[in-house]
MITOR-321325 format. One record per atom (N, C-alpha, C): x, y, z; residue in three letters. Coordinates in steps of 0.2 Angstrom, whole numbers, padded with zeros to 4 digits, always signed. Example, Ala and Ser with C-alpha at 12.3 -4.5 7.8 and 13.67 -1.06 7.14 Angstrom:
2
+0066-0028+0039ALA;+0062-0022+0039ALA;+0066-0016+0039ALA;+0064-0011+0035SER;+0068-0005+0036SER;+0064+0000+0039SER;
//
This chain:
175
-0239-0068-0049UNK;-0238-0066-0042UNK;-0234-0059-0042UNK;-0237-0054-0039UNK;-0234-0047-0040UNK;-0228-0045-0033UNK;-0223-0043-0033UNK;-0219-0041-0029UNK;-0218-0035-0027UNK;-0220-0033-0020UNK;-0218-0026-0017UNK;-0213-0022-0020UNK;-0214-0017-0021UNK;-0209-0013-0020UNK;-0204-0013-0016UNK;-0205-0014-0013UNK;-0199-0016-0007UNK;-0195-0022-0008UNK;-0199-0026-0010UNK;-0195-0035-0011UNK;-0191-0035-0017UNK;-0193-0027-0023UNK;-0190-0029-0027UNK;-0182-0024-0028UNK;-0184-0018-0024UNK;-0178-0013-0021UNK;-0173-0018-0016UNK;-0175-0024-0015UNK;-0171-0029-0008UNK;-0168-0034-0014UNK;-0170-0034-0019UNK;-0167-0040-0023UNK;-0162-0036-0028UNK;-0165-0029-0029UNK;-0158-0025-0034UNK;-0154-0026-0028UNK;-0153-0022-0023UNK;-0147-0022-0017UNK;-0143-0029-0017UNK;-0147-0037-0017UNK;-0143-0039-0017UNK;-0139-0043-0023UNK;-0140-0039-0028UNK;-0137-0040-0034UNK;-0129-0035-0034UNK;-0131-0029-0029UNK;-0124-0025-0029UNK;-0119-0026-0022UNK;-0123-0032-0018UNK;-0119-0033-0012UNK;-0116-0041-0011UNK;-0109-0040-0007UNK;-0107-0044-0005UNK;-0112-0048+0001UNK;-0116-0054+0002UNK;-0119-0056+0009UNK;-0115-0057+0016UNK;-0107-0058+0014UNK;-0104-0060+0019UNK;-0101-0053+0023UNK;-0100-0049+0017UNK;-0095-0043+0023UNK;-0101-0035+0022UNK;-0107-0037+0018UNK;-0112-0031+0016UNK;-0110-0026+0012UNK;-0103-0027+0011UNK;-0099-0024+0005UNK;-0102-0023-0001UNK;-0101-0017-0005UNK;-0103-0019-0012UNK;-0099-0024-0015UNK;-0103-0029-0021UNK;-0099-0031-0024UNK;-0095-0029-0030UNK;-0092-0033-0035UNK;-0089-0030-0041UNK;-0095-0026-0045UNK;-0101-0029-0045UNK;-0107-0025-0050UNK;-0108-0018-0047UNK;-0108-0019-0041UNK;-0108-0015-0037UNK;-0102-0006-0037UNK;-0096-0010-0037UNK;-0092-0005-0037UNK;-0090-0003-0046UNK;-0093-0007-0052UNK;-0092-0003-0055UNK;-0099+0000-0058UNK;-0104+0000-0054UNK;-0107+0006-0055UNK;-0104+0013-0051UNK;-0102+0012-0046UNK;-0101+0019-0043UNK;-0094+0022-0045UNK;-0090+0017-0048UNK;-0084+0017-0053UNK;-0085+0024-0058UNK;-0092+0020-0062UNK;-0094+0024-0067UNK;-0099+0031-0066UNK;-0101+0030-0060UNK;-0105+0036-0058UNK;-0101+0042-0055UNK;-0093+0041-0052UNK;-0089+0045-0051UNK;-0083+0049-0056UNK;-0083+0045-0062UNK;-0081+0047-0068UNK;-0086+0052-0071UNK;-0091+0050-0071UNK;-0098+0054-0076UNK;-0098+0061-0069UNK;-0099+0060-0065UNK;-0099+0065-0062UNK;-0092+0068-0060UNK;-0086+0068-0065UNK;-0082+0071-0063UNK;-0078+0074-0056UNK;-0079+0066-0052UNK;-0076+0068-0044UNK;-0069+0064-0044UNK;-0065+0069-0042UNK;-0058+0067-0040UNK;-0059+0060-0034UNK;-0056+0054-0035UNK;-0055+0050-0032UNK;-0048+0048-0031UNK;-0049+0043-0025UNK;-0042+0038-0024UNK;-0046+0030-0026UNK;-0042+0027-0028UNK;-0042+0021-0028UNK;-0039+0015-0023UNK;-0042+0013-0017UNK;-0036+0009-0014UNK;-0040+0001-0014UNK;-0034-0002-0017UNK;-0034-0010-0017UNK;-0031-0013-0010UNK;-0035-0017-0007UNK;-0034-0020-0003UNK;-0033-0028-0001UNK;-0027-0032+0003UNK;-0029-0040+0000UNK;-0025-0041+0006UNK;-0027-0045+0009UNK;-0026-0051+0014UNK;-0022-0052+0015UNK;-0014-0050+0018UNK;-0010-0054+0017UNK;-0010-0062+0020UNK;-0006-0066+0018UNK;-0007-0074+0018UNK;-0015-0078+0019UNK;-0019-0076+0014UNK;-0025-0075+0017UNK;-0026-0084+0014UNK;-0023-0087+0010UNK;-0025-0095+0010UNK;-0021-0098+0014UNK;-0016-0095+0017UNK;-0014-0101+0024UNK;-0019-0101+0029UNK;-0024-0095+0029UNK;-0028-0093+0034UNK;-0032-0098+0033UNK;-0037-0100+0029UNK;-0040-0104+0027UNK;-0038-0110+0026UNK;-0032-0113+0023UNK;-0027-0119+0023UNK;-0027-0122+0030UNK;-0025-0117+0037UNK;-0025-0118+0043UNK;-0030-0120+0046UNK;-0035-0116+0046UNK;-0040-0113+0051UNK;-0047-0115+0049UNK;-0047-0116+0043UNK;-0057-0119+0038UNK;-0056-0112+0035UNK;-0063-0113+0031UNK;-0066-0107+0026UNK;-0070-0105+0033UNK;-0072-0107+0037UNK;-0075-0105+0041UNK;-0073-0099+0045UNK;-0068-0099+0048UNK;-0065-0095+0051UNK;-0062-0090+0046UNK;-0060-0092+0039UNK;-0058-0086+0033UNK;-0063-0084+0035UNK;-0070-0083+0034UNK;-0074-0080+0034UNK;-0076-0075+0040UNK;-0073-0078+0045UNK;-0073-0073+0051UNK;-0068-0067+0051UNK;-0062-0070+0047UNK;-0056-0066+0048UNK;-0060-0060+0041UNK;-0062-0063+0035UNK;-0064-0058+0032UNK;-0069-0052+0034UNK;-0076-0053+0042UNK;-0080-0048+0041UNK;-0076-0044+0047UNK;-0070-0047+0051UNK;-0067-0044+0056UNK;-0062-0037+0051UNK;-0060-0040+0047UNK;-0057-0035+0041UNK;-0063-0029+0038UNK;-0067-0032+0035UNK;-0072-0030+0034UNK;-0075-0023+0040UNK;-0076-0024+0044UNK;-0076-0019+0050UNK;-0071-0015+0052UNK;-0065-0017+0050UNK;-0061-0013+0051UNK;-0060-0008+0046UNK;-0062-0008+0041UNK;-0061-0006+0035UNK;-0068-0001+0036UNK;-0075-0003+0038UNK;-0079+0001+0040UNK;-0078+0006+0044UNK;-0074+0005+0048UNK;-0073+0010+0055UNK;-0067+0016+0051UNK;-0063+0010+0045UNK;-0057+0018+0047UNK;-0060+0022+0040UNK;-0063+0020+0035UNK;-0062+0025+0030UNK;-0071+0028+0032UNK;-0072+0035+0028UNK;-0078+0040+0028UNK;-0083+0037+0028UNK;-0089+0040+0028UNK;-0098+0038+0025UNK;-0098+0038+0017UNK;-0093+0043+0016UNK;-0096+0044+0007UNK;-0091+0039+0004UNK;-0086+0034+0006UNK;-0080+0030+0003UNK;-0084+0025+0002UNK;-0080+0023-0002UNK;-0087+0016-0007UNK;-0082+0009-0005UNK;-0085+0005-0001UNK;-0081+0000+0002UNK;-0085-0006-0003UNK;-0078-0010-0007UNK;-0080-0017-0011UNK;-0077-0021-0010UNK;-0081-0028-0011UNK;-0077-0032-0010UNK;-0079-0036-0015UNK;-0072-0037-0020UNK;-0072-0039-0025UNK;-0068-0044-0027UNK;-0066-0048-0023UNK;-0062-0054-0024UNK;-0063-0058-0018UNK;-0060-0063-0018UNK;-0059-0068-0011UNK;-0057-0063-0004UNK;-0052-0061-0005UNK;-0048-0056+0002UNK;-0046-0051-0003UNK;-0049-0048-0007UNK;-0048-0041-0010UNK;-0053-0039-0010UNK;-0053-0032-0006UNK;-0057-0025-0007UNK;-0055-0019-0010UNK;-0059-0016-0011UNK;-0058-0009-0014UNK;-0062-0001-0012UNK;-0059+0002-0011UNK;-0062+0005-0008UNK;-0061+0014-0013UNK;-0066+0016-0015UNK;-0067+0023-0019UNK;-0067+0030-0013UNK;-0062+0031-0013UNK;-0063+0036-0009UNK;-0062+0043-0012UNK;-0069+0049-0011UNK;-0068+0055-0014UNK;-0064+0057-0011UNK;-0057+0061-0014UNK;-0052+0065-0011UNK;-0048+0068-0017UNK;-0048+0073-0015UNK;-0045+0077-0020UNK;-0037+0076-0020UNK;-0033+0077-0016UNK;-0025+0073-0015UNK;-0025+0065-0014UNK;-0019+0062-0014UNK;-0018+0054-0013UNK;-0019+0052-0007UNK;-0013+0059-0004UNK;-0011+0060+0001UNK;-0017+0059+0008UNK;-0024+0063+0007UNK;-0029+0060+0010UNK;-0033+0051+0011UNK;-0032+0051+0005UNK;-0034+0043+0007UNK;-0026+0037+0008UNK;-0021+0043+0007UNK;-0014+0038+0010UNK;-0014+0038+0017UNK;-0017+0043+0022UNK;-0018+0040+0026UNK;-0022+0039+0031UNK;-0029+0037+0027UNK;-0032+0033+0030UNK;-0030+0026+0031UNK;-0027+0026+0023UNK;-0027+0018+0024UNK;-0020+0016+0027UNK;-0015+0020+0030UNK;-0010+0017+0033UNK;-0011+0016+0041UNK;-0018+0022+0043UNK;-0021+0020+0049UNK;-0027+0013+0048UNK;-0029+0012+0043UNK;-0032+0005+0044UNK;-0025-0001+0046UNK;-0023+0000+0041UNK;-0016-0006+0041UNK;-0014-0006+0048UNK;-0012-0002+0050UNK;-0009+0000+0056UNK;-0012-0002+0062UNK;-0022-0003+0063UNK;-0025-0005+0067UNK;-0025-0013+0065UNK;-0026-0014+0060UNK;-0027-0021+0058UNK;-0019-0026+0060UNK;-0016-0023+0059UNK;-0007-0027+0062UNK;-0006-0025+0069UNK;-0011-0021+0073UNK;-0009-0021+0080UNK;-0017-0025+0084UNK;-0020-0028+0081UNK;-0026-0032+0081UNK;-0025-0040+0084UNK;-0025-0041+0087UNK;-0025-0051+0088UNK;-0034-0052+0087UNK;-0032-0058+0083UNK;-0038-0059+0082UNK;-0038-0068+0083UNK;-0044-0069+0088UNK;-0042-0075+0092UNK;-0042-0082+0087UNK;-0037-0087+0089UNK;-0036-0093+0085UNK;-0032-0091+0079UNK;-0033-0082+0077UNK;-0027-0087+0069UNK;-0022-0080+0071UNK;-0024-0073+0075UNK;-0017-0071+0079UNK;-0019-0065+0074UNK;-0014-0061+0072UNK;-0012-0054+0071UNK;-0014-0055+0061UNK;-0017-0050+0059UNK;-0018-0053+0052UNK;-0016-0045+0048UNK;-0014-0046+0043UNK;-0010-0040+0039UNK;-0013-0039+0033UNK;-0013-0032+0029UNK;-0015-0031+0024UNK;-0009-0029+0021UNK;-0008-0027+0013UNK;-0004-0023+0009UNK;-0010-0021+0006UNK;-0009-0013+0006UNK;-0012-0010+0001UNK;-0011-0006-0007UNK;-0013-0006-0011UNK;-0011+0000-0016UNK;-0015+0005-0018UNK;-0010+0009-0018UNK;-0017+0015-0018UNK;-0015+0021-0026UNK;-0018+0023-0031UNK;-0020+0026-0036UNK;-0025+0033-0037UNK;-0022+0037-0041UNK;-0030+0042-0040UNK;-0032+0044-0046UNK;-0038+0045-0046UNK;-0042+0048-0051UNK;-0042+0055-0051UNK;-0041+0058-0057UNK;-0037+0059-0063UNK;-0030+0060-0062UNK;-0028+0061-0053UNK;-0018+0062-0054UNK;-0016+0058-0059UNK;-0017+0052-0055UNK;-0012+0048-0058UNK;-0014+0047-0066UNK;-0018+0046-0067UNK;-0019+0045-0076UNK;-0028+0047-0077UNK;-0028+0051-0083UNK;-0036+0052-0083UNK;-0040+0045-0086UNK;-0037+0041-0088UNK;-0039+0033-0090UNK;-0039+0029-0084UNK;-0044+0028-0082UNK;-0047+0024-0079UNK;-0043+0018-0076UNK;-0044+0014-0083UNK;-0041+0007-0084UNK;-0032+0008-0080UNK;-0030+0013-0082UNK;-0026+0015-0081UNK;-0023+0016-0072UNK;-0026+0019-0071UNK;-0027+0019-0064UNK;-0029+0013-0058UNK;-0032+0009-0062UNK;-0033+0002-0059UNK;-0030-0002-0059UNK;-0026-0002-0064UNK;-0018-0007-0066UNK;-0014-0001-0060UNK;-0012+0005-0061UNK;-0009+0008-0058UNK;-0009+0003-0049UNK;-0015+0004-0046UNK;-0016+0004-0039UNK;-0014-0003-0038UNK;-0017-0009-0043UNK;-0014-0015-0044UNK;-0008-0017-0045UNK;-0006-0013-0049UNK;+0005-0012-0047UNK;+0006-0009-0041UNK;+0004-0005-0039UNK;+0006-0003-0031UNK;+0004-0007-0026UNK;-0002-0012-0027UNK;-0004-0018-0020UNK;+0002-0022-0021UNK;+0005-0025-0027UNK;+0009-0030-0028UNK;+0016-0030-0027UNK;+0017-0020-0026UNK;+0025-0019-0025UNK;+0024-0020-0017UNK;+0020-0017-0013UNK;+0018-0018-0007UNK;+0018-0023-0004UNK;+0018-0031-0009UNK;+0017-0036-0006UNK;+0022-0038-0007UNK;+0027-0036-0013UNK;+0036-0037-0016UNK;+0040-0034-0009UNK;+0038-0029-0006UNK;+0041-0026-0002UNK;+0042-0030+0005UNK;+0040-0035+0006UNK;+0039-0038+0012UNK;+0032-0037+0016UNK;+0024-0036+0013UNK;+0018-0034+0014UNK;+0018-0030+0019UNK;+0010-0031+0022UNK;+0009-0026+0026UNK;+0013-0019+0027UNK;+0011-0016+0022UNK;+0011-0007+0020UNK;+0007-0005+0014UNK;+0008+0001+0012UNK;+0004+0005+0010UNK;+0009+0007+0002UNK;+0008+0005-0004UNK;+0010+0008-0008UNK;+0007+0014-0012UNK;+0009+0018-0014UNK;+0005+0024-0019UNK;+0009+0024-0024UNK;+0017+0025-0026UNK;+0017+0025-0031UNK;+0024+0030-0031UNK;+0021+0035-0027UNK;+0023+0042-0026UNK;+0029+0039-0019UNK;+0036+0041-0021UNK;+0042+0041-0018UNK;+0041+0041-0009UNK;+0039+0047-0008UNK;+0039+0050-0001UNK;+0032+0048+0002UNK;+0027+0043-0003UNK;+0021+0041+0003UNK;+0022+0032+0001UNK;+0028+0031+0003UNK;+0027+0022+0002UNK;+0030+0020+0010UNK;+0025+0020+0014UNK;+0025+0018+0021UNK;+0026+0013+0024UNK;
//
């Protein structure tokens, strides 16, 4: 049995996409990972993660976790660019590749997603928060690995800090 062209360009897509939020998935964001290293474009790095996102689910069903995730999901589409690489690569962790030549550019984007997302009531489970951490490609380190640990240490000071904010790293942008 032969497959269209199209059926088989629908079946790569879904090998790079998340079904529930249309997000890329991890396969997904490390191709465009690696496609923005090989094409030497300045990036930010921002990790994103649910704050108390298994009481949400503990509380409320995975049903409604799943509501709260494409509600997030949306809001992450509305606040960052067309060319930013929005993934979702864990349970309630995204990541989002934003070309920018400063941090300071995708610091605040994402401190106006936070910002929208904590003044949001979203019905049955109430007002839902993020902490972010955000790293850049080559500032902060030209190793890669480097810079993922990096943004990964700044989502977690973020969440040390008493969550919901935005960490970089950088003194005068920890919001």
């Amino acid at each position: 049995m032969q497959q269209s062209h199209q059926e088989i360009e629908e079946l790569k897509q879904d090998t790079l996409t998340d079904p529930l939020t249309g997000f890329y998935n991890r396969r997904g964001f490390e191709l465009f990972l690696n496609d923005l290293i090989s094409n030497k474009t300045y990036f930010a790095v921002v990790v994103l993660d649910i704050d108390y996102f298994k009481k949400i689910n503990d509380r409320h069903g995975h049903d409604m976790g799943d509501v709260v995730l494409t509600k997030v999901a949306g809001f992450i589409r509305e606040s960052f660019r067309e060319q930013d690489i929005c993934c979702r690569v864990g349970g309630e962790e995204f990541i989002i590749l934003a070309p920018v030549k400063e941090i300071s550019h995708a610091t605040k984007i994402a401190e106006r997603l936070r910002h929208k997302l904590a003044s949001t009531y979203l019905l049955e489970v109430g007002i839902v928060t993020a902490s972010l951490g955000i790293a850049h490609w080559p500032l902060t380190s030209s190793d890669i690995k480097e810079v993922l640990k990096q943004a990964d240490t700044n989502l977690y000071q973020a969440k040390h800090l008493g969550r919901n904010r935005v960490v970089t790293g950088e003194k005068s942008a920890q919001l």
